[in-house]
C-alpha positions as CSV (number, residue, x, y, z in Angstrom):
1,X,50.5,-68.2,9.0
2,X,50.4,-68.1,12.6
3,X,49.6,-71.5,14.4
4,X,46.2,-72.5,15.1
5,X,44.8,-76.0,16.5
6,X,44.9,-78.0,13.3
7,X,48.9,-77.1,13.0
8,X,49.7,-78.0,17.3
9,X,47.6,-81.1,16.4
10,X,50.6,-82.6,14.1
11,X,52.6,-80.8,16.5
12,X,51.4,-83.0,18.8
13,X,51.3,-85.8,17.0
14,X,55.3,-85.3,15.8
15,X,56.5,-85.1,19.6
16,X,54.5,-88.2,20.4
17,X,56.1,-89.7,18.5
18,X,59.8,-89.0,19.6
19,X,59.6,-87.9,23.3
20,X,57.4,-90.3,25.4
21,X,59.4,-91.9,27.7
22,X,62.1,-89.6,26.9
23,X,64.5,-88.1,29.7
24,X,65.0,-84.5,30.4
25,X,68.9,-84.5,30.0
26,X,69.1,-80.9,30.0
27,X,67.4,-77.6,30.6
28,X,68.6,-74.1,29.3
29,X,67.0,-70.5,28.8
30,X,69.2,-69.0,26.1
31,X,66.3,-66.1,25.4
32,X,63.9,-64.7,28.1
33,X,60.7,-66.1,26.8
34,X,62.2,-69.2,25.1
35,X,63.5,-72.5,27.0
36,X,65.1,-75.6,25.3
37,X,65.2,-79.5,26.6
38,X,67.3,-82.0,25.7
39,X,66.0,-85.2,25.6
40,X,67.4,-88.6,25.2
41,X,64.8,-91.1,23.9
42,X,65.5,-94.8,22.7
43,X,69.1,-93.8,22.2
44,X,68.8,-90.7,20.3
45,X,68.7,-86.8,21.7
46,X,66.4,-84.4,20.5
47,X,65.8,-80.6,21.4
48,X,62.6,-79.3,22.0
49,X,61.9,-75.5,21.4
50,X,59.2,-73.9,23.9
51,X,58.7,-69.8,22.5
52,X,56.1,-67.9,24.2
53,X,57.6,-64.9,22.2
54,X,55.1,-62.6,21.0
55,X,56.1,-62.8,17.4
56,X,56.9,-66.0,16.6
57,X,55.1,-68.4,19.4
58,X,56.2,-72.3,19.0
59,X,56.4,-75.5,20.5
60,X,59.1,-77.7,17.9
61,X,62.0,-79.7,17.6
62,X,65.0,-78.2,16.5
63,X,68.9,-78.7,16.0
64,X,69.7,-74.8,16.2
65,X,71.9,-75.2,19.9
66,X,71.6,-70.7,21.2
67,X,74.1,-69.7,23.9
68,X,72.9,-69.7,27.5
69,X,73.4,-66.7,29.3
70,X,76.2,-66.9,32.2
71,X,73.3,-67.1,34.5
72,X,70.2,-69.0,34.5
73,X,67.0,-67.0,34.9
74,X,64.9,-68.0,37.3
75,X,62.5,-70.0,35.7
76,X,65.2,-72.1,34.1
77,X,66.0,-72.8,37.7
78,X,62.8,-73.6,38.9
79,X,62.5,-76.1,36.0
80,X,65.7,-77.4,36.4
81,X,64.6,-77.8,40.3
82,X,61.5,-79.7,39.1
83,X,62.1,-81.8,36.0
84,X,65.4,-82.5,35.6
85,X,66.1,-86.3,34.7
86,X,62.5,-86.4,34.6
87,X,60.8,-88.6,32.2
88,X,58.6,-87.1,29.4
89,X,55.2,-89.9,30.2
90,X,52.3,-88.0,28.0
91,X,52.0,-85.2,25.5
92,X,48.4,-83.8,24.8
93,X,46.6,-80.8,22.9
94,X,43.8,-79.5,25.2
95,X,41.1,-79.3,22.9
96,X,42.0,-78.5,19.6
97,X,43.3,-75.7,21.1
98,X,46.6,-73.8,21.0
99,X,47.7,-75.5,24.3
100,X,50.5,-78.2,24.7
101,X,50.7,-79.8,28.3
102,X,54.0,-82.2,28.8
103,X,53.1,-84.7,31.6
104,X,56.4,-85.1,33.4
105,X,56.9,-87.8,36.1
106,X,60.4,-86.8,38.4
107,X,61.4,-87.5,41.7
108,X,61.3,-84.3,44.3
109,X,63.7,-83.0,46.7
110,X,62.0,-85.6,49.0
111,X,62.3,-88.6,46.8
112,X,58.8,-88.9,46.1
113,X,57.8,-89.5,42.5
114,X,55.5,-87.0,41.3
115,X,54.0,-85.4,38.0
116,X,54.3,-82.3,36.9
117,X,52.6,-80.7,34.0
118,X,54.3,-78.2,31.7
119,X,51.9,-76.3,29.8
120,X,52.7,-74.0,26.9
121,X,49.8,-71.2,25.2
122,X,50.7,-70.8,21.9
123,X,48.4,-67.4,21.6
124,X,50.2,-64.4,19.9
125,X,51.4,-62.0,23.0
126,X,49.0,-63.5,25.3
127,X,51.7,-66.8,24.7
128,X,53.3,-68.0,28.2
129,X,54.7,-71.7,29.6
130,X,53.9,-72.4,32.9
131,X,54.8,-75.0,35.2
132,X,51.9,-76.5,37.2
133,X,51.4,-79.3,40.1
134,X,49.4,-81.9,38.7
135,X,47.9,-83.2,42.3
136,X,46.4,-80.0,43.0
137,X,47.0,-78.2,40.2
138,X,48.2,-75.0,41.6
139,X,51.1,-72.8,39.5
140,X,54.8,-73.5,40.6
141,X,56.1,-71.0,38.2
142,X,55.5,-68.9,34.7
143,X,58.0,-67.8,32.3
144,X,55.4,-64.9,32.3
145,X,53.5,-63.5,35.4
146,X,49.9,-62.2,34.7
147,X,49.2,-60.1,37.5
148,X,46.0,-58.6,38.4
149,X,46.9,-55.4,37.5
150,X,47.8,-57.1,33.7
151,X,44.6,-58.8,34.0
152,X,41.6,-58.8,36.3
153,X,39.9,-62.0,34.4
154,X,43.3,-64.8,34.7
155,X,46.1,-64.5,36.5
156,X,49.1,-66.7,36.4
157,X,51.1,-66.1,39.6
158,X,52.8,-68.9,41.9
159,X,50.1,-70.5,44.2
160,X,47.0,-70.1,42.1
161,X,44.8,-72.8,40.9
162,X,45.5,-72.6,37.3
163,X,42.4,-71.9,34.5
164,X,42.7,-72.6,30.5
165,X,42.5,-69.4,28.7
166,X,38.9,-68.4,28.4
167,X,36.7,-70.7,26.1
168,X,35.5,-68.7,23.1
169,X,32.1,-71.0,22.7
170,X,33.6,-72.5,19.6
171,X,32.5,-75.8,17.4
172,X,35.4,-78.1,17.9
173,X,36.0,-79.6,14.2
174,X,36.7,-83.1,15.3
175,X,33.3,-83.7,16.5
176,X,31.7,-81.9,14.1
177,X,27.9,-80.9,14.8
178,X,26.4,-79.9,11.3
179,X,23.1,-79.1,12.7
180,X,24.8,-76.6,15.0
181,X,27.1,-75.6,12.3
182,X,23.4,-74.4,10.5
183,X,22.0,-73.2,13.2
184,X,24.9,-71.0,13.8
185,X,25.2,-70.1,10.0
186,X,21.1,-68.8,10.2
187,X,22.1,-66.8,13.4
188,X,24.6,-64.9,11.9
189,X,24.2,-61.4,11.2
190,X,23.6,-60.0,7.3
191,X,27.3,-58.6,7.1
192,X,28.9,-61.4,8.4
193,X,31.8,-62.5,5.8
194,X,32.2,-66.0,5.7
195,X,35.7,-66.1,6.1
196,X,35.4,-64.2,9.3
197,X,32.3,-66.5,10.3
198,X,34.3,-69.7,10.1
199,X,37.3,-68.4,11.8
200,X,35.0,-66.8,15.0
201,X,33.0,-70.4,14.6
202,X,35.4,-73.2,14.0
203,X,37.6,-73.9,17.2
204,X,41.4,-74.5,16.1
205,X,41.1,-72.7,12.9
206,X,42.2,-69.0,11.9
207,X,41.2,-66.8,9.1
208,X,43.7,-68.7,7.0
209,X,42.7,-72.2,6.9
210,X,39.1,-70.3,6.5
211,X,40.3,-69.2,3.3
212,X,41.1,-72.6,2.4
213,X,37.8,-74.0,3.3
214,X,36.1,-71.4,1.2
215,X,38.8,-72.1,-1.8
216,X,37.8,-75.7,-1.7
217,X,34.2,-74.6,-1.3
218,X,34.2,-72.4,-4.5
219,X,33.2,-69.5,-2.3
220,X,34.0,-66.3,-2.3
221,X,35.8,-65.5,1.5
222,X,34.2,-62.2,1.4
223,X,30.4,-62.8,0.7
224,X,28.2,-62.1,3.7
225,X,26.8,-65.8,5.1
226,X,23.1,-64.1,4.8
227,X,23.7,-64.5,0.8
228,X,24.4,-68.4,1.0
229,X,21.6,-70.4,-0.8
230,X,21.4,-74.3,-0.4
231,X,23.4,-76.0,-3.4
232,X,26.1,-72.9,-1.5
233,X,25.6,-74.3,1.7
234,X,26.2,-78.1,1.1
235,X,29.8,-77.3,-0.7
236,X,30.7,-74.9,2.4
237,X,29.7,-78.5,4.7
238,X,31.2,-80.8,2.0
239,X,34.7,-78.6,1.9
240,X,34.7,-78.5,6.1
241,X,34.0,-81.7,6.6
242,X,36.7,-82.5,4.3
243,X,39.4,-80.3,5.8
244,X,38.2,-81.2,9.4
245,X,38.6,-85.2,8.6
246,X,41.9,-84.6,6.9
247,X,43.0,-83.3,10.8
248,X,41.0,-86.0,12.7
249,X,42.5,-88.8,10.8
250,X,45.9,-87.1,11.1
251,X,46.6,-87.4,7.2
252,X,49.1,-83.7,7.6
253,X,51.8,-83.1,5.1
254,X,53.7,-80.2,6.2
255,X,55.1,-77.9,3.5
256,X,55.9,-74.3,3.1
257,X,54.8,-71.5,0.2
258,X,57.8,-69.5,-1.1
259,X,57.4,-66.6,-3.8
260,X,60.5,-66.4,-5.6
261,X,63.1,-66.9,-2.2
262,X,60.7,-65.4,0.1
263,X,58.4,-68.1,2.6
264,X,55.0,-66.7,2.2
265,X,53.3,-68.9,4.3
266,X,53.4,-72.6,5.9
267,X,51.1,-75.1,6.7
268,X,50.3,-79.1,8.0
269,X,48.3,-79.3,4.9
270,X,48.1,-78.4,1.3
271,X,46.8,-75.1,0.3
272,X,44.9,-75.2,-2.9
273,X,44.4,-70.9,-2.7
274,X,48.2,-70.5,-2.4
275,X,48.6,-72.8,-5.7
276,X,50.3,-70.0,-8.1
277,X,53.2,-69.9,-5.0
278,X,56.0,-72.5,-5.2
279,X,55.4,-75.1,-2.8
280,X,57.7,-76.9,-0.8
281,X,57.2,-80.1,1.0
282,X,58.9,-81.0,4.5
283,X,59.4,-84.0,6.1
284,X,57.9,-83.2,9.4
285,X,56.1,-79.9,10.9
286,X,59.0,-79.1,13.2
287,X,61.2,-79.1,9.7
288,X,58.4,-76.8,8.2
289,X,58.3,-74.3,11.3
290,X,62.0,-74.6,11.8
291,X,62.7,-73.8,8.4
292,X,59.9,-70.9,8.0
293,X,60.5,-68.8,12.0
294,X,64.1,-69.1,12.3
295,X,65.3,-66.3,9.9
296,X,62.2,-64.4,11.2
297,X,62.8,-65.1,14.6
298,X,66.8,-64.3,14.4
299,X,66.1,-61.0,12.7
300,X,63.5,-60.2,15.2
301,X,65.4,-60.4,18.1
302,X,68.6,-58.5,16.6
303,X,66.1,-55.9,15.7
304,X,64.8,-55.7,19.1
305,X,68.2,-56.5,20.7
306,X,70.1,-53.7,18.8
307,X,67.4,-51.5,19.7
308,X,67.4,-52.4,23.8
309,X,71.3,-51.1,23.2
310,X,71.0,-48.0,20.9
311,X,68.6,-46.9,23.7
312,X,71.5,-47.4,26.3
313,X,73.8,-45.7,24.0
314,X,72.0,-43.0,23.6
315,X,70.8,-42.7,26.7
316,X,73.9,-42.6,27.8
317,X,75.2,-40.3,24.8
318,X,72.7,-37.7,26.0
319,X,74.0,-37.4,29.8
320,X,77.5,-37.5,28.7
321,X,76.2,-34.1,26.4
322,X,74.4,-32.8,29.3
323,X,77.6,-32.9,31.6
324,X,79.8,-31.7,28.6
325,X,77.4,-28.9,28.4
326,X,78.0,-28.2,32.3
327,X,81.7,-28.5,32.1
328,X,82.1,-25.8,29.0
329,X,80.3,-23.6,30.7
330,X,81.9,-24.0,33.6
331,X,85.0,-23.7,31.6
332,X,84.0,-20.1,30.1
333,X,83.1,-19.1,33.1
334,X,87.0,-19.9,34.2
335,X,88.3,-18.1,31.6
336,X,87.4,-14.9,33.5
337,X,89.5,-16.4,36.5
338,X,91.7,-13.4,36.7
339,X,89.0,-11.0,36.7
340,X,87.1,-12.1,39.6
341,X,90.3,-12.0,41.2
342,X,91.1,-8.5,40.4
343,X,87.9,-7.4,41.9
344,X,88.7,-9.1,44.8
345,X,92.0,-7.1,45.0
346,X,90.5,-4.0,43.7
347,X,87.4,-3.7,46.6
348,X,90.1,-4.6,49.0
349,X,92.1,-2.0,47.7
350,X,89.2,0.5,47.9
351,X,87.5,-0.2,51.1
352,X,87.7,3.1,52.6
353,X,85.5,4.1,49.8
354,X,83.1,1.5,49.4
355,X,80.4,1.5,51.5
356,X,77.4,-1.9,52.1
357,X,74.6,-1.1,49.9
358,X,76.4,0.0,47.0
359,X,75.6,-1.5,44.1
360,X,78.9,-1.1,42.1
361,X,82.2,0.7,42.5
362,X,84.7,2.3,40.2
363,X,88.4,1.6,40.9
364,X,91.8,2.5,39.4
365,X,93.0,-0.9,38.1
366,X,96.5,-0.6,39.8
367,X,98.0,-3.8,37.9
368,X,97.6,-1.9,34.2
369,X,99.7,1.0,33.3
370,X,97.1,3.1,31.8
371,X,95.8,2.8,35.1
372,X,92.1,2.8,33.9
373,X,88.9,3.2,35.5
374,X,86.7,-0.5,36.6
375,X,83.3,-0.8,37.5
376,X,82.7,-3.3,39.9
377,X,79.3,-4.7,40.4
378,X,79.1,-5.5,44.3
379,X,75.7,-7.3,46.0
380,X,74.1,-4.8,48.4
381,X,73.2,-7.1,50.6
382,X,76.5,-8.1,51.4
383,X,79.6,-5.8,53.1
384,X,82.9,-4.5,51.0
385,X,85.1,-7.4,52.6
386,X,82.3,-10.2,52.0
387,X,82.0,-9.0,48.4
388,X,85.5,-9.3,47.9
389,X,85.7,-12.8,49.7
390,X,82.8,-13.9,47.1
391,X,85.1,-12.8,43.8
392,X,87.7,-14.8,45.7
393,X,85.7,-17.8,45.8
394,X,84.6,-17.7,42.4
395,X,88.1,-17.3,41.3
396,X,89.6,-20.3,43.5
C-alpha cells in the first residue's frame, strides 16, 4: 500500500517521539534520491531514512547502515553545509498530507543561529526533499530540481519562494464536516464508484483505506454513490467517522499482511478486508515499513542498477563489434597486399604502353613463369605513374 496521510501521521508521531531535541551527528547520501541522518537523542543514536525514490517513497527509522559513495553528491554537501550538529527542534505533517517538514535550528558559517526547514513529499515520482530557509522561505537546495521545462505550474530550483504541492480541494478527516461530506456525496456524478469517491474526497486517504471504510461500512467499493439510500448512507458516515477518529486520537497499530511468505500489504491500522491474509503485528510503523520496502527496495535498485550497467556493457560491446567489423575488413583487404603491389610494378613496367584515360591495361606478369596475361584496372582521371603510386599506397 503506498503511504497516504493517515500512515505519515504515525510517522509523525513515531519520530516525535525519538528525535526532538536530537542532534544531527551525521549526514550521508548512500543512493541518489535517498539521504540518511544520524541522530543522537537522550543518549541513544537513531537513523532516519529520507526516500524520494519513485518506487518506494519513505520517511522512517531504520538500522540498515548502505555504503556512501567515495564522493558526496552535492546535496549531501549542501546539507552537511547547513545542518550539521544541528538540533532536530519540531517535526510536523502539513495537513494530513504526505509532507514531513524537520524544523532544524544550527548555527551558520557566520555563527548566527538560524532554522532551517527540511521538507520531504512523500508523492509517488513527483516525491523530492528539499531544503528551505525558514526566515524567508526561499529553496537552498532539492535532491530533485523541477525546472520549468519539467513543470510550468511548481518549480523547485535554488532561490525560489517555495509552494506545497497543489491543494486537491479535499475534506481533511480530522475535522470532519458531515454536512459537506453530503453535500459532496449528492454532487457526485451517477457512475461515481464509491471507493473512487472517498479516495478523490477524503484528504490523506488512498483507494486502500477507501476499501476499508467501505468493508467496515458493509458496502460494496464498486457501487455508484448515486445508488446509496439513507440506512446506506449513515453506515458509510458511521464507518468514516470511525476510521477518521481512530487517526485523530492516534490509536495506530502498525502491522503487515503476508500471504503464505509474501507481504501483501501494510498498514498503521487493522484491515478487516484483508482478514483471510495472515496478519502480523509490529511494534512501530518504521518496523512495519522497514520490514515491508526493504526487500522491495533492494531488488529494485539491483534491477535498475544491473540494468544502468548491461547498457554500458553493451553499449560498449556494440562499438567494440563495429571496430572489429572495420579492422576485418580492413584485414581482407590486406590480404591482397601483394597484388596492389604488383600492379604497381606491372604499370611501371608498362608505361610506354599505357596511356591517361585508359581505363585498364593488360600486362605480362614478369614475376610468374607462365608468364600470364593481367588486367589492370587503372582510374582515367589519373596518369600511368599516379596510378601506380596509388597501388603503392594501398599496398604500404
Amino acid at each position: 500500500m503506498p503511504l497516504d496521510g493517515i500512515v505519515v501521521r504515525n510517522i509523525v508521531l513515531e519520530l516525535n517521539s525519538c528525535l526532538i531535541d536530537g542532534r544531527i551527528d551525521r549526514i550521508t547520501q548512500p543512493e541518489k534520491d535517498e539521504v540518511d541522518f544520524t541522530v543522537r537523542n537522550r543518549g541513544k543514536s537513531y537513523r532516519l531514512l529520507l526516500s524520494s525514490s519513485s518506487s518506494y517513497p519513505r520517511v522512517n527509522l531504520t538500522d540498515m547502515q548502505k555504503q556512501s559513495p567515495s564522493t558526496a553528491p552535492m546535496f549531501c554537501m549542501v546539507l552537511r553545509k547547513h545542518l550539521s550538529g544541528g538540533r532536530i527542534v519540531g517535526i510536523e505533517q502539513y495537513s494530513i498530507d504526505r509532507v514531513i517538514k524537520f524544523h532544524i535550528e544550527s548555527y551558520d558559517e557566520l555563527g548566527t543561529l538560524s532554522v532551517k526547514i527540511l521538507i520531504c513529499e512523500i508523492m509517488g515520482r513527483h516525491s523530492n526533499i528539499i531544503l528551505i530557509n525558514e526566515a524567508d522561505g526561499r529553496i537552498i537546495d532539492s535532491i530533485r530540481r523541477i525546472t520549468p521545462d519539467m513543470s510550468s505550474f511548481r518549480q523547485i530550483l535554488p532561490g525560489l519562494q517555495y509552494r506545497y504541492p497543489p491543494s486537491q480541494d479535499k475534506l481533511n478527516p480530522l475535522c470532519f464536516d458531515g454536512k459537506e461530506f453530503f453535500g459532496r456525496l449528492n454532487g457526485s456524478g451517477d457512475t461515481v464508484k464509491l471507493g473512487r469517491f472517498l479516495a478523490g474526497t477524503i484528504d490523506g486517504i488512498n483507494i486502500f483505506a477507501a476499501r476499508e471504510i467501505c468493508y467496515r461500512a458493509g458496502l460494496d467499493e464498486d457501487v455508484p454513490v448515486s445508488s446509496l439510500d439513507n440506512d446506506a448512507r449513515k453506515m458509510l458516515s458511521a464507518a468514516l467517522n470511525g476510521f477518521t477518529a481512530s487517526a485523530l486520537e492516534c490509536r495506530f497499530a502498525p502491522c503487515i499482511y503476508y500471504h503464505g511468505d509474501d507481504a501483501v500489504d501494510f498498514y498503521c491500522m487493522k484491515l478487516s478486508y484483508l482478514g483471510y491474509l495472515n496478519v502480523k503485528d509490529m511494534p512501530s510503523v518504521s518496523d512495519a515499513l522497514e520490514e515491508f520496502y526493504r526487500s522491495r527496495d533492494t531488488h529494485d535498485r539491483l534491477r535498475q542498477k544491473s540494468s544502468d550497467m548491461l547498457k554500458v556493457i553493451n553499449s560498449n560491446l556494440n562499438r567494440c563489434c563495429r571496430k572489429l567489423a572495420i579492422q576485418q575488413e580492413k584485414l581482407k583487404e590486406c590480404g591482397q597486399k601483394d597484388r596492389w603491389r604488383l600492379y604497381g610494378d606491372l604499370i611501371m613496367s608498362n608505361l610506354y604502353k599505357i596511356r591517361k584515360g585508359d581505363s585498364s591495361a593488360d600486362a605480362a606478369d614478369y614475376f610468374d613463369g607462365s608468364g600470364k596475361q593481367v588486367e589492370i584496372p587503372l582510374d582515367i582521371a589519373l596518369t600511368p605513374v599516379e596510378n601506380a603510386q596509388r597501388y603503392y599506397k594501398r599496398y604500404n
